[in-house]
C-alpha positions in Angstrom: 24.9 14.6 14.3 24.6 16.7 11.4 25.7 20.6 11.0 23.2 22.3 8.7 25.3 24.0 5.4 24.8 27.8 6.9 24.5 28.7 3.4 21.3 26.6 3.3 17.3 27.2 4.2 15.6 26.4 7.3 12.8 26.2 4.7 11.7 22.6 3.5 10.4 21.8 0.4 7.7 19.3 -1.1 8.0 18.3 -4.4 4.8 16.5 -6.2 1.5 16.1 -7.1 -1.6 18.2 -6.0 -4.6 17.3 -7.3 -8.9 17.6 -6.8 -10.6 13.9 -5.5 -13.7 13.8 -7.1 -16.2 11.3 -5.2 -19.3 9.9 -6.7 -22.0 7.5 -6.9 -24.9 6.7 -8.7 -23.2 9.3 -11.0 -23.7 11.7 -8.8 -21.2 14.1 -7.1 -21.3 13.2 -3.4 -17.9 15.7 -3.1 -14.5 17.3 -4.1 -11.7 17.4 -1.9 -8.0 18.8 -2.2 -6.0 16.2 -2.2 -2.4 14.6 -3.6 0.0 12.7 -1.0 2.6 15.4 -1.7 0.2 17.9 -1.3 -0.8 16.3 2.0 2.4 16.3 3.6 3.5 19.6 2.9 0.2 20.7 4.2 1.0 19.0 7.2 4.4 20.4 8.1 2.6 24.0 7.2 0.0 23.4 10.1 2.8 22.2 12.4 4.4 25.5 12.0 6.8 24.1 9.3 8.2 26.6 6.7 7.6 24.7 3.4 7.9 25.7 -0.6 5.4 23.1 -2.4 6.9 22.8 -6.2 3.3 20.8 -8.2 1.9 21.3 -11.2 -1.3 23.2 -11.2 -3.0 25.1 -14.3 -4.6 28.6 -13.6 -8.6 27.1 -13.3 -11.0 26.8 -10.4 -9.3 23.7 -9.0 -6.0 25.1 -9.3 -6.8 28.3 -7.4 -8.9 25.8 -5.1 -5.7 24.3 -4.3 -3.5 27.2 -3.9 -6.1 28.8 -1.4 -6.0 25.8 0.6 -2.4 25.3 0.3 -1.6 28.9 1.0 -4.1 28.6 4.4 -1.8 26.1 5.9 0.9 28.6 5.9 2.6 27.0 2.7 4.1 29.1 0.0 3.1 27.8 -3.6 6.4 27.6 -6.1 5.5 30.1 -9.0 6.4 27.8 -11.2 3.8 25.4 -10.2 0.8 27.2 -12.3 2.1 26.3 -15.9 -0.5 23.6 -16.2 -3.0 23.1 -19.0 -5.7 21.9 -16.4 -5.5 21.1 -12.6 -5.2 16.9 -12.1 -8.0 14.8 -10.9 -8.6 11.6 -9.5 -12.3 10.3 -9.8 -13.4 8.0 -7.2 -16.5 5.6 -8.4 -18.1 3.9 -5.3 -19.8 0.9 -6.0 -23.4 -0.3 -4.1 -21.0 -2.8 -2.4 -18.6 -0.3 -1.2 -15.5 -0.9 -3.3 -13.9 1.9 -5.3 -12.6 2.6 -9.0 -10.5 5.1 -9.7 -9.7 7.0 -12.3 -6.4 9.7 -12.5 -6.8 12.8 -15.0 -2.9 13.7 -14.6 -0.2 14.7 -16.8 2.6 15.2 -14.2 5.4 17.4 -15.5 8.2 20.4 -14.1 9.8 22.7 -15.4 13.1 24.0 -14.5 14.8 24.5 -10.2 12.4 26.0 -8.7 13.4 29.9 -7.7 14.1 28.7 -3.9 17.0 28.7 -1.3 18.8 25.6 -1.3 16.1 24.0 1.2 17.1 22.1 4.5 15.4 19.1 3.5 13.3 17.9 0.2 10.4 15.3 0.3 8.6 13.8 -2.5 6.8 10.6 -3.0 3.8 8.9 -4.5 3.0 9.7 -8.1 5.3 12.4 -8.5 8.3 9.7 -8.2 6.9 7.0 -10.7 5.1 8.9 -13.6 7.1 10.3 -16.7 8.2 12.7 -17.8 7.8 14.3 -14.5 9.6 12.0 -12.4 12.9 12.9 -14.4 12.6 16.5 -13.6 12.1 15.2 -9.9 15.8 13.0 -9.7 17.1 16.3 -11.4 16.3 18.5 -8.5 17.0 15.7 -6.2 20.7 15.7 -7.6 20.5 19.3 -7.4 20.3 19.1 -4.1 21.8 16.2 -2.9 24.9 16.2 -1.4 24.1 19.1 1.3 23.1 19.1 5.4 24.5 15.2 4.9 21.1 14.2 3.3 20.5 10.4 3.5 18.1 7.9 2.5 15.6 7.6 5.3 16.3 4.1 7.3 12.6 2.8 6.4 13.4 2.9 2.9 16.3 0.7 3.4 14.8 -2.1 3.3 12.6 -1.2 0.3 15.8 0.1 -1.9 17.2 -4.0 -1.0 14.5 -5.8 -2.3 14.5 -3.9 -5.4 18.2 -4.4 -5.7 19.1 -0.9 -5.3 20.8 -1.2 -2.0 23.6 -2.9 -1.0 23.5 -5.7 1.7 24.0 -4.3 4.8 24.2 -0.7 3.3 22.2 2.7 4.2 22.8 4.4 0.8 21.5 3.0 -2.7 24.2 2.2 -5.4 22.6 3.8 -7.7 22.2 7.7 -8.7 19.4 9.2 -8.2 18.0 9.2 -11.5 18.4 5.5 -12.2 17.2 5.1 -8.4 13.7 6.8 -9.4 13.4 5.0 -12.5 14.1 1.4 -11.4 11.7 2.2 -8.0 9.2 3.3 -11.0 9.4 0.7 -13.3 9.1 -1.9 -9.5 5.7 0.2 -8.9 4.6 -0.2 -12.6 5.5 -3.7 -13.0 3.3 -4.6 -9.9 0.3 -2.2 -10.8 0.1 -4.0 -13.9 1.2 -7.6 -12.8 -1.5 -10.3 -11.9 1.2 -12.4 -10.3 
């Protein structure tokens, strides 16, 4: 079991995207919704009485202070840092008269800077914010930053992941690779298959 560093938060903290899904058909706007994977889980943890920092990258505009209020009404504190965007991200959903969907990302995912918190008891990020440059560099940097305190490991379910890529060793928990390179290689994996018709 694992003593918390007593110089450490009991405060988590989410790093990645936030972002407005835009739904529509027959180019019409059937809805906008707060959304972002990142997003979603820090919300989460805030309704399950979680104390959470959310580090994103949000601009000062209608969806941006759409996405602090609903951030903010799950008990989550918004980074500062996270409103130096030029325009709040989208993701615009075409549904098709058979169903299926297109989609479409308006998102230019970058950070700034460690975030003005308390080393945090644990850090999660994920999805986009992991994969997409120039972002995803400033995400292994904070990751470093942080690494190395409460014992953090990878969790077990990635394991398996971190093999197949070559990023694990047989039988190990931990990748052997740092961070940075970790991220990237996992990045370029995700990439390779988005584009891949193999």
């Amino acid at each position: 079991m694992t003593t918390a560093d007593p110089g450490s938060s009991q405060r988590a903290l989410v790093i990645g995207e936030a972002l407005i899904d835009i739904v529509e058909r027959d180019r019409q706007i059937l809805g906008e919704h707060v959304g972002g994977s990142p997003l979603n889980v820090a919300v989460g943890l805030g309704r399950l009485g979680r104390q959470v920092d959310f580090l994103t990258s949000i601009a000062d505009d209608s969806y941006g202070r759409r996405i602090t209020e609903y951030v903010e009404a799950a008990g989550v504190q918004l980074v500062s840092e996270s409103r130096a965007a030029q325009r709040t991200a989208t993701a615009r959903s075409t549904i098709a008269e058979d169903g299926s969907a297109e989609y479409v990302f308006d998102l230019d995912w970058r950070l700034s800077g460690t975030p003005p918190v308390t080393p945090p008891l644990f850090v999660h990020t994920g999805s986009i914010a992991a994969v997409q440059d120039p972002g995803c560099l400033a995400v292994a940097a904070l990751i470093d930053t942080y690494r190395g305190r409460n014992g953090w490991r990878v969790r077990p379910e990635y394991v398996v992941e971190l093999r197949s890529l070559g990023l694990c060793e047989a039988g190990g928990s931990e990748p052997n690779l740092d961070t940075h390179n970790h991220l990237t290689a996992f990045g370029m994996a995700v990439r390779r298959c988005l584009v891949s018709d193999e």
